[in-house]
MIKE-799920 format. One record per residue (C-alpha): residue in three letters; y, z, x; residue number from 0. Coordinates in pm, whole numbers, plus 50000, padded with zeros to 5 digits. Each point is the difference from the previous one (the first is absolute). Example, Ala and Ser with C-alpha at 12.3 -4.5 7.8 and 13.67 -1.06 7.14 Angstrom:
// MIKE-799920
PT  Ala  49550  50780  51230  0
PT  Ser  50344  49934  50137  1
This chain:
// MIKE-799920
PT  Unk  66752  31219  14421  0
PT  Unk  49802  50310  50022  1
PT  Unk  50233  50217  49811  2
PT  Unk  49963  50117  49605  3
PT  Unk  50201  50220  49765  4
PT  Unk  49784  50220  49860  5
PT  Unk  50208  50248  49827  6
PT  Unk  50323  50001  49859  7
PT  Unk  50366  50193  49854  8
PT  Unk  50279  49958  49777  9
PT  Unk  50278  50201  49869  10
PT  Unk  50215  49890  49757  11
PT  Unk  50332  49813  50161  12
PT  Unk  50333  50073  49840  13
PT  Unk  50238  50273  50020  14
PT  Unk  49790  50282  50063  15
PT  Unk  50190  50342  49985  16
PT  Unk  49834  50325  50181  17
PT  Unk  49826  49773  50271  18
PT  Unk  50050  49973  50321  19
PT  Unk  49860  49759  50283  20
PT  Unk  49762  50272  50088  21
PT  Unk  49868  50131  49664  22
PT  Unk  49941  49587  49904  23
PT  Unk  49847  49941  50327  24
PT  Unk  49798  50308  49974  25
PT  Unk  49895  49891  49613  26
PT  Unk  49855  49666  50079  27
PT  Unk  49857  50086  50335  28
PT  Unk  49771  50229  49844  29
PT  Unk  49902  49816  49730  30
PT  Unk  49987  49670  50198  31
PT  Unk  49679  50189  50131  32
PT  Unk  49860  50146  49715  33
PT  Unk  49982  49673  49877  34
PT  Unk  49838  49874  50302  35
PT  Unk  49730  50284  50049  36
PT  Unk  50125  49992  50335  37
PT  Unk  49992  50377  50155  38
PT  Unk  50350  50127  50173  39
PT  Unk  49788  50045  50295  40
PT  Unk  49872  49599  50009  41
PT  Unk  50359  49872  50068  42
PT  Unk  50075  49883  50363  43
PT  Unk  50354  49829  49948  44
PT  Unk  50282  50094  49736  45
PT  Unk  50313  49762  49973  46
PT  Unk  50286  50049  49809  47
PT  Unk  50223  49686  49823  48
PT  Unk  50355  50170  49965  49
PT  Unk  50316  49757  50083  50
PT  Unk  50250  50299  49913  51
PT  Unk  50324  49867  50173  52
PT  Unk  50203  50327  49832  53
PT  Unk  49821  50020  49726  54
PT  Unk  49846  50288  50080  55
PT  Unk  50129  50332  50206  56
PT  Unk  49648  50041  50174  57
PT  Unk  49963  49748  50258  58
PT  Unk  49685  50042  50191  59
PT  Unk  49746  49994  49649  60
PT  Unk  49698  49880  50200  61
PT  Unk  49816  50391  50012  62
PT  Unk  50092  50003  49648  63
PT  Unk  49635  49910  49910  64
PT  Unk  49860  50283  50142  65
PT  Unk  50167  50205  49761  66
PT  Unk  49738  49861  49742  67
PT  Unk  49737  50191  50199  68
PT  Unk  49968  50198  50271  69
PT  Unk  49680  49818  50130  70
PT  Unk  50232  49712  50071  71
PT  Unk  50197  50198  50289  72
PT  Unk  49948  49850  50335  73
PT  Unk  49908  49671  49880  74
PT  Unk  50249  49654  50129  75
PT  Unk  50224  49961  49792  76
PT  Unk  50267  49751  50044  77
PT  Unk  50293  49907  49759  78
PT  Unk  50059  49582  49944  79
PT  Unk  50303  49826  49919  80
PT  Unk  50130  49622  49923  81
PT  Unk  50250  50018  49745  82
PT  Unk  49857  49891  49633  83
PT  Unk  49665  49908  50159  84
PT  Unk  49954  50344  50150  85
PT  Unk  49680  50082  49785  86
PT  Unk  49840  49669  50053  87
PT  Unk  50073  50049  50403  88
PT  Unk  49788  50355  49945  89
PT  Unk  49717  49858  49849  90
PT  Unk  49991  49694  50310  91
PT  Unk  50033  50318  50263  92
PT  Unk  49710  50152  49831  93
PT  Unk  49822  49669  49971  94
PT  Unk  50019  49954  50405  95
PT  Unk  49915  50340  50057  96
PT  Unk  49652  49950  49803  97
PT  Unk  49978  49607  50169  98
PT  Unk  50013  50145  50338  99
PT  Unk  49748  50331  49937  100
PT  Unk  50272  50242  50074  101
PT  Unk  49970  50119  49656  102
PT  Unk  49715  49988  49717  103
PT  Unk  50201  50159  49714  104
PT  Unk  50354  49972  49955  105
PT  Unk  50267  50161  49775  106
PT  Unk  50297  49798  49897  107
PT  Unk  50298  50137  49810  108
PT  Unk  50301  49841  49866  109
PT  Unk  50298  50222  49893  110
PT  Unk  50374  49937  49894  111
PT  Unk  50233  50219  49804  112
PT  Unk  50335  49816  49966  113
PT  Unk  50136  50127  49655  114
PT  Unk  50162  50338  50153  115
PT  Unk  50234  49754  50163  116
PT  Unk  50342  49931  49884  117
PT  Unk  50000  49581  49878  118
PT  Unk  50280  49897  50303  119
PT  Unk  49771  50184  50228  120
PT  Unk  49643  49833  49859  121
PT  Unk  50240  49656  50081  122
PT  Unk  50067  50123  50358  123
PT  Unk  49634  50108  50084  124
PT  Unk  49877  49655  49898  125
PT  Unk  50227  49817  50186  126
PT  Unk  49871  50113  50321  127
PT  Unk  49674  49825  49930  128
PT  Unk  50244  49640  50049  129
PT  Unk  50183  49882  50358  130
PT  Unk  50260  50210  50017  131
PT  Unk  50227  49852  50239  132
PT  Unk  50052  49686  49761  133
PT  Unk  49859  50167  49644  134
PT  Unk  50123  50301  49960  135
PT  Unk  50339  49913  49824  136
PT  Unk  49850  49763  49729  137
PT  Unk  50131  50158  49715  138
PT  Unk  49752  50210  49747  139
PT  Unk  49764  49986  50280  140
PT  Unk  49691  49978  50024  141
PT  Unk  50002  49881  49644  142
PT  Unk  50268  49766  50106  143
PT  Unk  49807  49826  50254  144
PT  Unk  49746  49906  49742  145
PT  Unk  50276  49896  49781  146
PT  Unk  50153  49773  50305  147
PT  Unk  49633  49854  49991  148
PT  Unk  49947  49946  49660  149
PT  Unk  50320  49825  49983  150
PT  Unk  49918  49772  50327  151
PT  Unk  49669  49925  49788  152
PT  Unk  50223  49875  49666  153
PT  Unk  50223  49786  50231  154
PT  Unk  49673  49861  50170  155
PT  Unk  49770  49963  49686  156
PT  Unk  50213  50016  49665  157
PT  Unk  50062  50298  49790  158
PT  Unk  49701  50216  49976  159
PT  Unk  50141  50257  49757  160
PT  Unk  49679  49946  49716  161
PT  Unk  49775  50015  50305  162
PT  Unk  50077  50350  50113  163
PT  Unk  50063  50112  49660  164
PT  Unk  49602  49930  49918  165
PT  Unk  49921  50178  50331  166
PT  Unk  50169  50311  49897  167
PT  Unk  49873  50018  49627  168
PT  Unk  49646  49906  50117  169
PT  Unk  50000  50302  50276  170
PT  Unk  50141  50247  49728  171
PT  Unk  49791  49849  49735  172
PT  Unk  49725  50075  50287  173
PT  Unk  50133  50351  50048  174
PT  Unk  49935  50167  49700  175
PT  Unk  49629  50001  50002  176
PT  Unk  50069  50151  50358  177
PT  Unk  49968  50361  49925  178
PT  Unk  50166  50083  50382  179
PT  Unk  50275  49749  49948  180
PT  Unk  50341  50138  50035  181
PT  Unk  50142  49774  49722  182
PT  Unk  49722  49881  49673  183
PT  Unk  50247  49884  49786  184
PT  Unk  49988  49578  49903  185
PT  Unk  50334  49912  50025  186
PT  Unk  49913  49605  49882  187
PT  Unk  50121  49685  50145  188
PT  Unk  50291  49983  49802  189
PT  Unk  50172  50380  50125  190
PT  Unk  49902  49887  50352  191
PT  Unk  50172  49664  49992  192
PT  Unk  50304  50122  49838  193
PT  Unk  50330  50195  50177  194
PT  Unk  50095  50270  49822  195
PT  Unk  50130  50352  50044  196
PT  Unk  49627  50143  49999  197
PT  Unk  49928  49707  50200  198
PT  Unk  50286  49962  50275  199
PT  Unk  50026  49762  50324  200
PT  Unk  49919  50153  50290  201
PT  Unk  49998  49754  50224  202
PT  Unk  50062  49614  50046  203
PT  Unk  49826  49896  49701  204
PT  Unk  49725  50304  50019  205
PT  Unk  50036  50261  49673  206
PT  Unk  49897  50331  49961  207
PT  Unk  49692  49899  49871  208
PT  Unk  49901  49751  50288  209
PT  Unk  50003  50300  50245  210
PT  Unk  49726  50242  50075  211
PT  Unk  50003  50362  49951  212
PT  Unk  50137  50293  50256  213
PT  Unk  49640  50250  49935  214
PT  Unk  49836  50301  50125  215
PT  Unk  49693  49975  50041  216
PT  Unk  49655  50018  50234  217
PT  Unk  49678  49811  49969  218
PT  Unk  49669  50064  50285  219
PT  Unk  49688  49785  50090  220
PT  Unk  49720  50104  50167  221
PT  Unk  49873  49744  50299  222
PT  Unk  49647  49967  50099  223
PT  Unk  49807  49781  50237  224
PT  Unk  49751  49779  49824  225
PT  Unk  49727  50197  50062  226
PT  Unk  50081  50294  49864  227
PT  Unk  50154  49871  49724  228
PT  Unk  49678  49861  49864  229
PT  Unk  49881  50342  49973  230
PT  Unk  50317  50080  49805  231
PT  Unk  50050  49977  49617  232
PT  Unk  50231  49724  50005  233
PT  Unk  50110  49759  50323  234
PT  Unk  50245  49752  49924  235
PT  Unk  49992  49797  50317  236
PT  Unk  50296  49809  50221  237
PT  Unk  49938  49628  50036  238
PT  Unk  50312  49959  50165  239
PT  Unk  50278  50217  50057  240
PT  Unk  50326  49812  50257  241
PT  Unk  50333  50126  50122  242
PT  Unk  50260  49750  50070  243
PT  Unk  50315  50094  50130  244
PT  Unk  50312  49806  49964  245
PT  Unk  50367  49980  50179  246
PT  Unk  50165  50260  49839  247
PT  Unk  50385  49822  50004  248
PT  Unk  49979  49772  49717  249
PT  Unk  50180  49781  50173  250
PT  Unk  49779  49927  50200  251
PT  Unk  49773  49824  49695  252
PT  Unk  50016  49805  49734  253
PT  Unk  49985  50308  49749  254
PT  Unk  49921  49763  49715  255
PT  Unk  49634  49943  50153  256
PT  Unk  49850  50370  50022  257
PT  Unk  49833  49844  50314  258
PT  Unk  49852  50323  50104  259
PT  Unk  49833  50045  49684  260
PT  Unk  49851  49642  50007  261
PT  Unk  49841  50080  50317  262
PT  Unk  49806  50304  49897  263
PT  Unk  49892  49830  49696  264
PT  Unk  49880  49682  50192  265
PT  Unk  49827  50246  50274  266
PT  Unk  49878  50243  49717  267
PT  Unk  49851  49740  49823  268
PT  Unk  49845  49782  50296  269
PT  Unk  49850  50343  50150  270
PT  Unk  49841  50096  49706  271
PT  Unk  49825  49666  49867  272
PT  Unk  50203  50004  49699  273
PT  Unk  50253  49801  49773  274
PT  Unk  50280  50079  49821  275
PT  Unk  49822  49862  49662  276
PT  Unk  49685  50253  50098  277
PT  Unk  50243  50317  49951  278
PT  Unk  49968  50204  49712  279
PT  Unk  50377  50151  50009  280
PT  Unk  50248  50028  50194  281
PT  Unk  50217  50302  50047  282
PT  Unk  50309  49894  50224  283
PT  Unk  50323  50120  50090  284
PT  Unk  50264  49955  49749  285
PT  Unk  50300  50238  50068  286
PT  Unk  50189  49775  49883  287
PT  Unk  49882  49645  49743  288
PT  Unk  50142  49797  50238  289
PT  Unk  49764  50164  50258  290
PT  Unk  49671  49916  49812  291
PT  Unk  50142  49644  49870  292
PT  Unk  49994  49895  50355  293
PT  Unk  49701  50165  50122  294
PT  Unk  49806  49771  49742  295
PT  Unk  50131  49654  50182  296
PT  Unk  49904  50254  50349  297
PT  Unk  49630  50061  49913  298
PT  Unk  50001  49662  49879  299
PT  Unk  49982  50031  49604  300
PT  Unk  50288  49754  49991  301
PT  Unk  50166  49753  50206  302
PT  Unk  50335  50114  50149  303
PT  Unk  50268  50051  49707  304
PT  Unk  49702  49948  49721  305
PT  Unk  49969  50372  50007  306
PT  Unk  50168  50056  49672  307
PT  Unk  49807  49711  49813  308
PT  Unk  49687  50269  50065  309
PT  Unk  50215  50234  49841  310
PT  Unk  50112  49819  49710  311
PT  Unk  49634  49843  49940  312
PT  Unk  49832  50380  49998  313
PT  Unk  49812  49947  50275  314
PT  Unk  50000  50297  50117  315
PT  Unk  49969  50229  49664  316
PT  Unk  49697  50193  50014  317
PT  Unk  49807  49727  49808  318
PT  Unk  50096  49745  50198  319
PT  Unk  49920  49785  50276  320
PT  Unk  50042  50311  50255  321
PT  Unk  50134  50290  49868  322
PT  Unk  50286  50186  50252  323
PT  Unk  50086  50332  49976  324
PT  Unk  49758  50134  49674  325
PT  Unk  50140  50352  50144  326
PT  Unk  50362  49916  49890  327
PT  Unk  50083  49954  50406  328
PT  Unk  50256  50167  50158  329
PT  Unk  50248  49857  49723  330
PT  Unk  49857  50258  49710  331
PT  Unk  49726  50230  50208  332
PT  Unk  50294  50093  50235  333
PT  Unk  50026  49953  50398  334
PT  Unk  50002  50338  50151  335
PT  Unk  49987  49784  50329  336
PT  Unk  49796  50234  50220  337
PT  Unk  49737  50012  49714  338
PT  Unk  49984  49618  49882  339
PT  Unk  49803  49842  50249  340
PT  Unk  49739  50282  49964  341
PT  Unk  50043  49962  49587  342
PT  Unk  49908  49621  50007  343
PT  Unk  49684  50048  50210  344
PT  Unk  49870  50306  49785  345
PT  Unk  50110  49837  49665  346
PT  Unk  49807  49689  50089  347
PT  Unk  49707  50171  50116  348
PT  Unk  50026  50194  49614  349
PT  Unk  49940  49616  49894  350
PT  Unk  49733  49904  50206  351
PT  Unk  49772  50281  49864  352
PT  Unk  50128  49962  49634  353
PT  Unk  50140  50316  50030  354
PT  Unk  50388  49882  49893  355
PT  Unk  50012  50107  49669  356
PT  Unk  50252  49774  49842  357
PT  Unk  50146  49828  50238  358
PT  Unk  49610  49866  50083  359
PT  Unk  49965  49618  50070  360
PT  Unk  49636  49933  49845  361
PT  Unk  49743  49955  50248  362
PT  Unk  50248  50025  50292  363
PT  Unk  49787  49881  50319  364
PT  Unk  50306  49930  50298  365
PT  Unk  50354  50160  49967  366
PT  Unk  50272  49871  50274  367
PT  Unk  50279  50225  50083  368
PT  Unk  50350  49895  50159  369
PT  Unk  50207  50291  50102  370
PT  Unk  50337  49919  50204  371
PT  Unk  50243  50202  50173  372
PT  Unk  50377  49870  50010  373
PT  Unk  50036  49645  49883  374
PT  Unk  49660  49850  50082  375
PT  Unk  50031  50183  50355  376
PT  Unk  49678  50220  50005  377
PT  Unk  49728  49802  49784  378
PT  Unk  49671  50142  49925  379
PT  Unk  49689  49833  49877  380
PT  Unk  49689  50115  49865  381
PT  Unk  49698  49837  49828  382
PT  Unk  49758  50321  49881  383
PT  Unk  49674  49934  49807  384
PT  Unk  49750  50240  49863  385
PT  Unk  49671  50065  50178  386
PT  Unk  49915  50299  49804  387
């Protein structure tokens, strides 16, 4: 790869009252740059991660980063979108457009605001991100679908009710060292397992507590050829980064298999020289536990329906045999969708310099990210290592 993050932005992710899309696009835009030492007037490319789908009045957001300076005006800039892996399909755009020498420095935003929403409307925008014509009318939508595969996954593999009850303590347990996590609050095994009126069904067998968070938020890297980054006071280099794209009818797969997300891995991995046991962390795509319990049998942590024996075992707890999500993932730092994409791939560059306060792996040397949009439709991979 000749691509390298070499600056980085975060805002905190939760209900955030007085924003807007522009004034948190604007916020971590600038200081996405400051952090870089990258002058306004350096940056050939700007692309902008926002999903929106009625979230947000303001439509056309992608000249929104030029608000952040006036230096920026006449520069590309282009806005990206692929449902929940809308960030991590900026960050590939800006990758190619450093690969192929149209571009030597790239800015790449992420931005969602999706609290100013009423909830049956936050349910409707979602939904659009699934096959309408034969998913659209699964009740509690988009929630529901997850719940219809969650429940597919019990009939398939037994009752996995302790397994995504660890998965959802261990990401808020995660969370509250996480100081831009929506949620830092350890819940414990014992309030995620159990039903309760704090604690409702949502879906299928899925409780409040096994589904990720509607956020506001933004997050911004800076993208560098290799080059330059080695002049840089940080690079944090891609050894792989993959976009697989799946049917989008689930019908049309076996929606137990993630098969999209298998593929990215297995090309990620190949591409970059790497395996699964040389990663440091993982920070993967959990909007729901059922989501990340099956992307461990998908990048091959566990054979198919073992996923919740990694669970149980503590695999995957940040002193274990690969920690996943040490930010709290999407399940306790919140999934402000446009943003999340561009949030994994800044918060795991924080790790590879030591610079992740604590949420910090020790001695953190390869971070893989999986970020997915609809139900293992759009699957991003990267592998990043530090150079510098």
């Amino acid at each position: 790869m000749t691509a390298c993050i070499v600056g980085w932005a975060h805002t905190r992710f939760g209900k955030l009252d007085g924003e807007t899309v522009e004034s948190l696009v604007v916020r971590v835009a600038k200081d996405a740059l400051d952090h870089a030492g990258i002058r306004t007037e350096d940056v050939d490319e700007i692309l902008l991660g926002h999903f929106n789908a009625g979230f947000s009045q303001q439509d056309f957001t992608a000249s929104l980063v030029l608000q952040a300076d006036d230096r920026l005006r006449f520069k590309p800039a282009t806005r990206i979108e692929n449902a929940c892996a809308t960030g991590s399909a900026a960050v590939r755009q800006g990758i190619r457009a450093i690969d192929s020498k149209a571009a030597r420095t790239v800015l790449v935003v992420g931005v969602e605001q999706m609290t100013t929403v009423p909830g049956p409307q936050v349910q409707e925008n979602l939904v659009r991100a699934s096959y309408m014509r034969e998913e659209a009318d699964i009740p509690a939508g988009f929630a529901g679908q997850f719940g219809k595969i969650a429940g597919a996954y019990f009939q398939r593999h037994g009752d996995q009710t302790d397994a995504l009850a660890r998965l959802a303590a261990k990401n808020h347990r995660n969370g509250v060292s996480n100081p831009y996590a929506h949620m830092q609050k350890d819940f414990g095994f014992e309030f995620c397992r159990t039903e309760s009126q704090k604690n409702p069904i949502v879906a299928g067998p899925l409780k409040r507590t096994d589904c990720s968070l509607v956020s506001d938020g933004a997050a911004a890297v800076v993208l560098t050829d290799v080059e330059t980054a080695m002049s840089m006071r940080r690079a944090v280099m891609f050894r792989a980064n993959e976009h697989v794209q799946d049917f989008l009818p689930m019908s049309k797969r076996d929606i137990l298999l993630f098969e999209g997300c298998e593929e990215a891995w297995k090309r990620a991995l190949g591409n970059s020289g790497t395996k699964l046991d040389d990663l440091s962390f993982v920070e993967t795509h959990d909007c729901f536990t059922i989501a990340e319990l099956i992307e461990y049998e998908a990048m091959g942590l566990a054979k198919r329906g073992e996923g919740g024996h990694i669970a149980l075992e503590g695999q995957t707890e940040k002193n274990g045999r690969l920690p996943v999500n040490p930010s709290g993932g999407l399940k306790a730092k919140g999934h402000p969708i446009g943003a999340t994409g561009v949030s994994m791939h800044a918060l795991s560059a924080m790790q590879l310099t030591g610079e992740a306060g604590g949420i910090q792996i020790p001695g953190a040397t390869l971070a893989g990210i999986f970020n997915m949009g609809g139900a293992a439709v759009a699957n991003y991979v990267s592998i990043l290592e530090r150079v510098r």
